[in-house]
Every structure is written in C-alpha cells, then in structure tokens.
Biopython code that builds the backbone (N, CA, C, O; Angstrom):
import numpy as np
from Bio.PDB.StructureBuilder import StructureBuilder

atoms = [
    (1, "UNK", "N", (-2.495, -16.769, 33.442)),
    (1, "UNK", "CA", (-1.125, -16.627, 33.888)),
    (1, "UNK", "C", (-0.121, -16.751, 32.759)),
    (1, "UNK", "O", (1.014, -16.304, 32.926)),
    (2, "UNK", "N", (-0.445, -17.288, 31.702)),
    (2, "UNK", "CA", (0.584, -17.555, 30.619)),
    (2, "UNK", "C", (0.558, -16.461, 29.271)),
    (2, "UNK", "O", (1.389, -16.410, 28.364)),
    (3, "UNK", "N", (-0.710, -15.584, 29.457)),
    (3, "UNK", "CA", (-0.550, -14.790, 28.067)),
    (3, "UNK", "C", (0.513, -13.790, 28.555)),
    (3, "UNK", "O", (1.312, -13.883, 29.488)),
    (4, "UNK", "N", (0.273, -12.694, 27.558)),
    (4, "UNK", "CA", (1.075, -11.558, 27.579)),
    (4, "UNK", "C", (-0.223, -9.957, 28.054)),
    (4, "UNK", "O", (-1.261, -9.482, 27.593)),
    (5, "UNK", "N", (0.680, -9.697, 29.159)),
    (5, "UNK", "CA", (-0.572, -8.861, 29.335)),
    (5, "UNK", "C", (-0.033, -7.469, 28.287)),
    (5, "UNK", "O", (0.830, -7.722, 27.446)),
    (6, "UNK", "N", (-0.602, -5.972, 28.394)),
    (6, "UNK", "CA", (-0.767, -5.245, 27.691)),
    (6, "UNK", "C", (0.266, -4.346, 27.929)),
    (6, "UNK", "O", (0.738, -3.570, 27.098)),
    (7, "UNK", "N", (0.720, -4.517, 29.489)),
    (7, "UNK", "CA", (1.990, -3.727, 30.332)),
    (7, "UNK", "C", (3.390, -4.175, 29.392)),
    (7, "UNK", "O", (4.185, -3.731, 28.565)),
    (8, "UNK", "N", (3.045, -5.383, 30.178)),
    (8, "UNK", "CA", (4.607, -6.240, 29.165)),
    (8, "UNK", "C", (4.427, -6.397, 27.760)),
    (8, "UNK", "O", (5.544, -6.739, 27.373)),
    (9, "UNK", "N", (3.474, -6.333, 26.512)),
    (9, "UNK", "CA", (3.949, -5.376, 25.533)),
    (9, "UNK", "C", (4.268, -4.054, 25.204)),
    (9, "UNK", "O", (5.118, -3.793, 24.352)),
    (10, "UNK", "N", (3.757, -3.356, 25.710)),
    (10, "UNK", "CA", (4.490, -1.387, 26.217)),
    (10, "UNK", "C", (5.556, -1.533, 26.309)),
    (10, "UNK", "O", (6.189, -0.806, 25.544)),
    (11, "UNK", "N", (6.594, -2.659, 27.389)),
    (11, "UNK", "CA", (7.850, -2.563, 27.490)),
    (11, "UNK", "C", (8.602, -3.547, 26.482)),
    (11, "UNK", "O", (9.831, -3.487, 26.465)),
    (12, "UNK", "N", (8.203, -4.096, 25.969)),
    (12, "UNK", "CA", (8.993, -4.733, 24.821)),
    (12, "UNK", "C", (9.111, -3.922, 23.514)),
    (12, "UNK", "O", (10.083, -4.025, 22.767)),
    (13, "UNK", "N", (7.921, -3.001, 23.254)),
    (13, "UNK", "CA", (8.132, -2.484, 22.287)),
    (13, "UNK", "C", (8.851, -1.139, 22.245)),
    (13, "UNK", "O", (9.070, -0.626, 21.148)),
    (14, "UNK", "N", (9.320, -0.394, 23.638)),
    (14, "UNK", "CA", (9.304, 0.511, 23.836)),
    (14, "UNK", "C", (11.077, -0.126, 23.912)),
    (14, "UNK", "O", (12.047, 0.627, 23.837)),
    (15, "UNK", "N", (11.160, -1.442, 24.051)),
    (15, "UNK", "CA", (12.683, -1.696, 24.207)),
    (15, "UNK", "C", (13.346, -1.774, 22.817)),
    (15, "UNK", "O", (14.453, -1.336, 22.505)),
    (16, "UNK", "N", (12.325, -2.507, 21.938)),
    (16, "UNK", "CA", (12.613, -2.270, 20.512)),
    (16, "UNK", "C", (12.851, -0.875, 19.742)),
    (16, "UNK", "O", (13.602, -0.977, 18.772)),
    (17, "UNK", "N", (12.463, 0.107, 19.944)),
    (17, "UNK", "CA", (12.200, 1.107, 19.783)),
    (17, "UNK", "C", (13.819, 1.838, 20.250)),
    (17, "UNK", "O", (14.644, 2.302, 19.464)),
    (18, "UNK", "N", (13.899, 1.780, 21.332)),
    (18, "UNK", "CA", (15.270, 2.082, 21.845)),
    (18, "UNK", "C", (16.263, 1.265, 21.315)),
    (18, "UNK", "O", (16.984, 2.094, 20.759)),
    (19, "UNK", "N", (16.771, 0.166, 21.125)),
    (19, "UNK", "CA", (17.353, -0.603, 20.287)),
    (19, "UNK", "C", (17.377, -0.589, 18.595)),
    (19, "UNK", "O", (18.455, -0.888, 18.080)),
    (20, "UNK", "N", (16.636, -0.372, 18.014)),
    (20, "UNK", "CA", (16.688, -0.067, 16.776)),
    (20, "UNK", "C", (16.653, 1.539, 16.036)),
    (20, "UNK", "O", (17.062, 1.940, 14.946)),
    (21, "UNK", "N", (16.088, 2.100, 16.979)),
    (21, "UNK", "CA", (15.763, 3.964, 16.191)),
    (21, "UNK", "C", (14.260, 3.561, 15.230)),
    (21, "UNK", "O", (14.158, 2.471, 14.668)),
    (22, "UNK", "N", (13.595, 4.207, 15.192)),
    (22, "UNK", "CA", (12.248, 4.450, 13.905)),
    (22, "UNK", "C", (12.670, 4.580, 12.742)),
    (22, "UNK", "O", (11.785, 4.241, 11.956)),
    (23, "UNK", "N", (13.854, 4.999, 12.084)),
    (23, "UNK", "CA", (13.953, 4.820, 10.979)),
    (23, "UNK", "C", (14.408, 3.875, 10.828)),
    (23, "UNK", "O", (13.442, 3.340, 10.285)),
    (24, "UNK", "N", (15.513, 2.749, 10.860)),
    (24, "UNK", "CA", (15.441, 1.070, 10.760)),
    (24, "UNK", "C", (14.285, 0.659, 11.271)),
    (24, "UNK", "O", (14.059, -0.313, 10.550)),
    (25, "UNK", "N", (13.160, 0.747, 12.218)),
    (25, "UNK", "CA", (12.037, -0.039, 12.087)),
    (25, "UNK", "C", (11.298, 0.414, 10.911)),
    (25, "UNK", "O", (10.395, -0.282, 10.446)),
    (26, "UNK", "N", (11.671, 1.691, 10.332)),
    (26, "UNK", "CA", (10.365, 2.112, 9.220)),
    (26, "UNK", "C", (11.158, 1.473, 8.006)),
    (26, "UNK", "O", (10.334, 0.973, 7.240)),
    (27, "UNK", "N", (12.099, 1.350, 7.673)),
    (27, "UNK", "CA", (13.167, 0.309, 7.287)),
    (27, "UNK", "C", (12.644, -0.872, 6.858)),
    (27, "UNK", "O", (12.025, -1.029, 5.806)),
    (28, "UNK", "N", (12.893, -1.699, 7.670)),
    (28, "UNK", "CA", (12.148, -2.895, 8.063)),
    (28, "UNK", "C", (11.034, -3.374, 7.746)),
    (28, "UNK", "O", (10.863, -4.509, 7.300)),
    (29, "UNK", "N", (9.727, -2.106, 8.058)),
    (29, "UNK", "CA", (8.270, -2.363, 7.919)),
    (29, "UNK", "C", (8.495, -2.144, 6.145)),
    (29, "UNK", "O", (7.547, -2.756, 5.652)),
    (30, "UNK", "N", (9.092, -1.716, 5.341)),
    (30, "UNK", "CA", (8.565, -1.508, 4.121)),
    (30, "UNK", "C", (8.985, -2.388, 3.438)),
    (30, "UNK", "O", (8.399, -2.855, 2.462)),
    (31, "UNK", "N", (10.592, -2.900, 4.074)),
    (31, "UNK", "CA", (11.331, -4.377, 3.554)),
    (31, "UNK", "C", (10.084, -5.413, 3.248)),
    (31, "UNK", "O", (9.611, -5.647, 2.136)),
    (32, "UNK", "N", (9.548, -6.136, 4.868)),
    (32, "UNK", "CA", (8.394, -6.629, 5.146)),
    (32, "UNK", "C", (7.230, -6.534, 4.085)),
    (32, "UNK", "O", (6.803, -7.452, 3.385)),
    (33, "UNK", "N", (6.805, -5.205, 4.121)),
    (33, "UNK", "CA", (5.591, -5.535, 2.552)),
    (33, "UNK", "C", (6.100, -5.425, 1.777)),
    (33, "UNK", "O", (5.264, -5.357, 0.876)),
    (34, "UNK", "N", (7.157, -5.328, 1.319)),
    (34, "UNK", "CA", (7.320, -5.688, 0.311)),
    (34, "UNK", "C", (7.458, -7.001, -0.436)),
    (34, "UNK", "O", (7.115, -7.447, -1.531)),
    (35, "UNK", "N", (8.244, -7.508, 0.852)),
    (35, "UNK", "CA", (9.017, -9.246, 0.567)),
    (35, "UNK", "C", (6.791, -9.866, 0.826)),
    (35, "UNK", "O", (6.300, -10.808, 0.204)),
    (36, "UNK", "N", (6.000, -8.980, 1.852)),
    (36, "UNK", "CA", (4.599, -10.022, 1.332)),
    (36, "UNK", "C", (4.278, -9.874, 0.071)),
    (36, "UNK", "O", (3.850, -10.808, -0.608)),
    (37, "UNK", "N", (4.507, -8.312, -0.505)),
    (37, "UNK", "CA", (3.677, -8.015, -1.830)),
    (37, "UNK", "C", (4.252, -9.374, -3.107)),
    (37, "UNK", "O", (3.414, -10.129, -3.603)),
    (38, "UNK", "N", (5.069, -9.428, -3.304)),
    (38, "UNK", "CA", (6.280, -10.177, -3.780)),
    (38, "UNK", "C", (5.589, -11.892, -3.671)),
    (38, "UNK", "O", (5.599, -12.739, -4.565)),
    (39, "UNK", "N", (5.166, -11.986, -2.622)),
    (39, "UNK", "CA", (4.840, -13.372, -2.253)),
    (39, "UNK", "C", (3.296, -13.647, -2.501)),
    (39, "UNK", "O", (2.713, -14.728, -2.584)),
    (40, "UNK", "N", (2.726, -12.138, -2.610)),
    (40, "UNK", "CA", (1.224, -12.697, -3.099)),
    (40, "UNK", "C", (0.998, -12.783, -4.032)),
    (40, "UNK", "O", (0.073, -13.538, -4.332)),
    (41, "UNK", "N", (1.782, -11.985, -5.163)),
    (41, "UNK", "CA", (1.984, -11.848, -6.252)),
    (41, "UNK", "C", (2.874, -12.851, -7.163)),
    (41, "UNK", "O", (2.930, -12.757, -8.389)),
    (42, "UNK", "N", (3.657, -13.959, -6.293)),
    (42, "UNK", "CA", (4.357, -15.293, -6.817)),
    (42, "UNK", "C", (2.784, -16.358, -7.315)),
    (42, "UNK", "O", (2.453, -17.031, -8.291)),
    (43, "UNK", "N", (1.961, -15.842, -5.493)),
    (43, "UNK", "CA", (1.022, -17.039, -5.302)),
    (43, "UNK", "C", (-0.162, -17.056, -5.884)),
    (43, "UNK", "O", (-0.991, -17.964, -5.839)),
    (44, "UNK", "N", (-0.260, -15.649, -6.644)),
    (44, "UNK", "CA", (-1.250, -15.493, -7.864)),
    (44, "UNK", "C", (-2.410, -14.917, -7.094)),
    (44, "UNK", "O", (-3.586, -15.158, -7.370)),
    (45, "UNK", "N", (-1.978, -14.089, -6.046)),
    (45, "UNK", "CA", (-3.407, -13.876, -5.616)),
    (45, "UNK", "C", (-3.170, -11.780, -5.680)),
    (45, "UNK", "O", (-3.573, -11.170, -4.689)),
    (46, "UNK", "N", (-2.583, -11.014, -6.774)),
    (46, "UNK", "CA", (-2.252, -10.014, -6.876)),
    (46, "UNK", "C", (-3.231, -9.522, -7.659)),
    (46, "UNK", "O", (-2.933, -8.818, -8.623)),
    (47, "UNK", "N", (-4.613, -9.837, -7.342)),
    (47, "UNK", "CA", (-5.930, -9.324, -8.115)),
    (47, "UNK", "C", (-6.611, -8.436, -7.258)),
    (47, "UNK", "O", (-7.830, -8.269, -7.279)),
    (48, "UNK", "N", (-5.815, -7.865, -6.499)),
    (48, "UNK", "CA", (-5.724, -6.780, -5.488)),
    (48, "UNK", "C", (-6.200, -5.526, -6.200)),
    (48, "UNK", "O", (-5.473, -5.153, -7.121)),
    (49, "UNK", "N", (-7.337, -4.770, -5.931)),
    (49, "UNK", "CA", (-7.246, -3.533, -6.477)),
    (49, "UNK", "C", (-6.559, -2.467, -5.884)),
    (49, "UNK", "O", (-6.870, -1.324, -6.218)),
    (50, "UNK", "N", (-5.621, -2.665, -5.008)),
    (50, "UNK", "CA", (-5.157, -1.489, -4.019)),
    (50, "UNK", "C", (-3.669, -1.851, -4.584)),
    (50, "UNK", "O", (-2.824, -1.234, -3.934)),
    (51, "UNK", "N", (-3.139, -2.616, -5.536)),
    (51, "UNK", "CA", (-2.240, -2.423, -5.976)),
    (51, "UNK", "C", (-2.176, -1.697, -7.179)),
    (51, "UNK", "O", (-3.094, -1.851, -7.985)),
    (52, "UNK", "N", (-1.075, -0.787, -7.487)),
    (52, "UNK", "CA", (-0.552, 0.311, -8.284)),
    (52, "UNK", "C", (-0.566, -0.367, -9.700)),
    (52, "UNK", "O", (-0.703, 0.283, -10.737)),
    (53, "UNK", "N", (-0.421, -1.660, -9.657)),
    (53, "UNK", "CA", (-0.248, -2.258, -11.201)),
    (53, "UNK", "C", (-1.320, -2.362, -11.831)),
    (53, "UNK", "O", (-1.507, -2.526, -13.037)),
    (54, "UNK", "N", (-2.213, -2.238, -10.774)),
    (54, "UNK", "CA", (-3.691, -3.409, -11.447)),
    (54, "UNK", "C", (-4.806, -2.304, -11.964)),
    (54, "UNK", "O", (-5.835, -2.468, -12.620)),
    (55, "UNK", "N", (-4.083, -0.887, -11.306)),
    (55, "UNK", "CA", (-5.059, -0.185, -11.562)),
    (55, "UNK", "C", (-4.522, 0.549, -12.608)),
    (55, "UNK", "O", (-3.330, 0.820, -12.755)),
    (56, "UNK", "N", (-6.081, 1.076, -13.827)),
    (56, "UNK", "CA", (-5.332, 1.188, -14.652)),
    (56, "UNK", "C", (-5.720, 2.937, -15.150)),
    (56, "UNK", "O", (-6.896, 3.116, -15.468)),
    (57, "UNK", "N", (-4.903, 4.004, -15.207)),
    (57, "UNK", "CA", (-4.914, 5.472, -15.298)),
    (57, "UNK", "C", (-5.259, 5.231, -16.863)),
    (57, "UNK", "O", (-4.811, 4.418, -17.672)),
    (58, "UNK", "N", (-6.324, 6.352, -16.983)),
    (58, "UNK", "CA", (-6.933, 6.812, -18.471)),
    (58, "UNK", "C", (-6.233, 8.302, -18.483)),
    (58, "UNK", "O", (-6.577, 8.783, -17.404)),
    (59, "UNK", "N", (-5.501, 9.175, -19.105)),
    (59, "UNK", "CA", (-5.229, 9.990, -19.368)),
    (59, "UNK", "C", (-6.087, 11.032, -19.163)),
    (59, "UNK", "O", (-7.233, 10.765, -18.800)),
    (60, "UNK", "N", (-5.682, 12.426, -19.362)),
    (60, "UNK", "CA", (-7.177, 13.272, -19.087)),
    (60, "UNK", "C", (-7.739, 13.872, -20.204)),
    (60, "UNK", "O", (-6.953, 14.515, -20.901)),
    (61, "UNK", "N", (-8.913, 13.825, -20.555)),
    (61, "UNK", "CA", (-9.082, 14.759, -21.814)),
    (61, "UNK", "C", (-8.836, 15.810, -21.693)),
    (61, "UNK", "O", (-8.637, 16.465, -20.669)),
    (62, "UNK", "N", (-8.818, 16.172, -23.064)),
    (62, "UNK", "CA", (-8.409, 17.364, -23.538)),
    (62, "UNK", "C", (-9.524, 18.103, -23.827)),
    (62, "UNK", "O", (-10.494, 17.373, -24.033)),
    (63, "UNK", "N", (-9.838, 19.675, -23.954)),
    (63, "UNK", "CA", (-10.716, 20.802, -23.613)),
    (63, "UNK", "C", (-11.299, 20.288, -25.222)),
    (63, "UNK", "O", (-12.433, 19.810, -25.242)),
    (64, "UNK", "N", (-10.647, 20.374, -26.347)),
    (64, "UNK", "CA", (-11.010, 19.450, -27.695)),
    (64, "UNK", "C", (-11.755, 18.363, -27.735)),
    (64, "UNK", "O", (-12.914, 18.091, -28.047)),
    (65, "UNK", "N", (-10.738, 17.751, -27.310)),
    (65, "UNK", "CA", (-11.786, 16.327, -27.104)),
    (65, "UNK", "C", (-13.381, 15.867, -26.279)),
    (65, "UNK", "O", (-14.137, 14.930, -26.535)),
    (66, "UNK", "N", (-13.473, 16.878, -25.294)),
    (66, "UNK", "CA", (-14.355, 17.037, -24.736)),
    (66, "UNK", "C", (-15.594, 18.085, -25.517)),
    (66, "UNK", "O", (-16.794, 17.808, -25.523)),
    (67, "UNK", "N", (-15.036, 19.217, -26.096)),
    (67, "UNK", "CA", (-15.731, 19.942, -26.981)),
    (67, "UNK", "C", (-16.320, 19.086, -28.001)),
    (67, "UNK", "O", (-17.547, 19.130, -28.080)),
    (68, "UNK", "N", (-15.724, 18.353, -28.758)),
    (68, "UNK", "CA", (-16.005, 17.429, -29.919)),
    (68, "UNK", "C", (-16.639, 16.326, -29.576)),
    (68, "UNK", "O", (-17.349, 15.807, -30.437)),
    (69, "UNK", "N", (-16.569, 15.876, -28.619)),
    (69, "UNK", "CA", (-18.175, 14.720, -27.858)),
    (69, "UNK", "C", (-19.134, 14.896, -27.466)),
    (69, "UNK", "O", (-19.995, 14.043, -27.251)),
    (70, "UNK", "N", (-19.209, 16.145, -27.269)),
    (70, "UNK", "CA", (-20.601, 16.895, -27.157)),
    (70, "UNK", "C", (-21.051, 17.285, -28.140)),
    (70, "UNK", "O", (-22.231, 17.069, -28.417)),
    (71, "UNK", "N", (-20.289, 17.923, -28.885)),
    (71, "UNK", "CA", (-20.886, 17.978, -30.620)),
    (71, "UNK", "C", (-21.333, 16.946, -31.140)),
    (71, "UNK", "O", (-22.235, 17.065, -31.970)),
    (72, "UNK", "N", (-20.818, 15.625, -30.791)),
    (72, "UNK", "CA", (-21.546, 14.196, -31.417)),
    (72, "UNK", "C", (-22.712, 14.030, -30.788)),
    (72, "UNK", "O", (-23.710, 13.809, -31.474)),
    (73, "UNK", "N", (-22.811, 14.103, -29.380)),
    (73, "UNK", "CA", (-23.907, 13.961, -28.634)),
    (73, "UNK", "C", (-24.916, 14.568, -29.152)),
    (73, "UNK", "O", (-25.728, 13.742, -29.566)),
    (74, "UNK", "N", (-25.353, 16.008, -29.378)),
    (74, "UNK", "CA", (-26.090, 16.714, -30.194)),
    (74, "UNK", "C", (-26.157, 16.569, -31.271)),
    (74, "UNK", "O", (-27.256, 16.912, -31.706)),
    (75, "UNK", "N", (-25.434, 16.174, -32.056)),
    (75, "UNK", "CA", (-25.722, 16.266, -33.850)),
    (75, "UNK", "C", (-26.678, 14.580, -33.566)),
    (75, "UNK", "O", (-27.206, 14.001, -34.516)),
]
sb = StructureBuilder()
sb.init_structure("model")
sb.init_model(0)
sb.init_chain("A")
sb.init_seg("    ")
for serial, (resi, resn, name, xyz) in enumerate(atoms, 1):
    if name == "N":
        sb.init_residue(resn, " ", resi, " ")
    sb.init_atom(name, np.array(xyz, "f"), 0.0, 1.0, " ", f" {name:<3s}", serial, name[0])
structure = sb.get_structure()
C-alpha cells in the first residue's frame, strides 16, 4: 500500500514533462552529469575509461610512414 505503483509514475512524469518542455529537461540532464562528472573527478575516482580525457588518440599514420616500417620489417 505504500510504494509507488507504475500508473502513478506515468502520471508524474508525464506532468513533468508538461511543466518543463524536453528541452529544459534535456537541459537539466546534461547540467546533472556534468555537476556528477565534476564530483567523481574531485573524488579521484576519474580512472574511467569512457571519459574523453583519459583516453588517449595516436594520430594516423602516414602512407610513408607505414611504407618505411615495412621496409624495416624486411630488411
């Protein structure tokens, strides 16, 4: 008798929804991770590989550079 059944979240969110518009909730939701990203990253736990910082881009070789490592490989 005391939870929340599945009806009466449909209508709460569907009231939110009408009350705010989707773009202030999409607003909101990115505010939100951000202010967590921010906070995991205070609390030292940003050893996340799904963050953009941590990962780290190698450039692409070049048609040269790739030609010329195979020449080492063989010689």
């Amino acid at each position: 008798m005391g939870g929340i059944g599945i009806w009466q979240l449909v209508i709460v969110l569907l009231i939110v929804f009408l009350l705010f518009g989707t773009k202030r909730l999409k607003g909101l939701g990115s505010d939100v991770g951000e202010a967590i990203q921010g906070f995991r990253k205070s609390m030292g736990g940003a050893d996340d590989a799904d963050t953009p910082s941590a990962q780290v881009q190698q450039p692409p070789l070049s048609a040269q550079v790739v030609q010329q490592q195979h020449a080492d490989r063989q010689a």
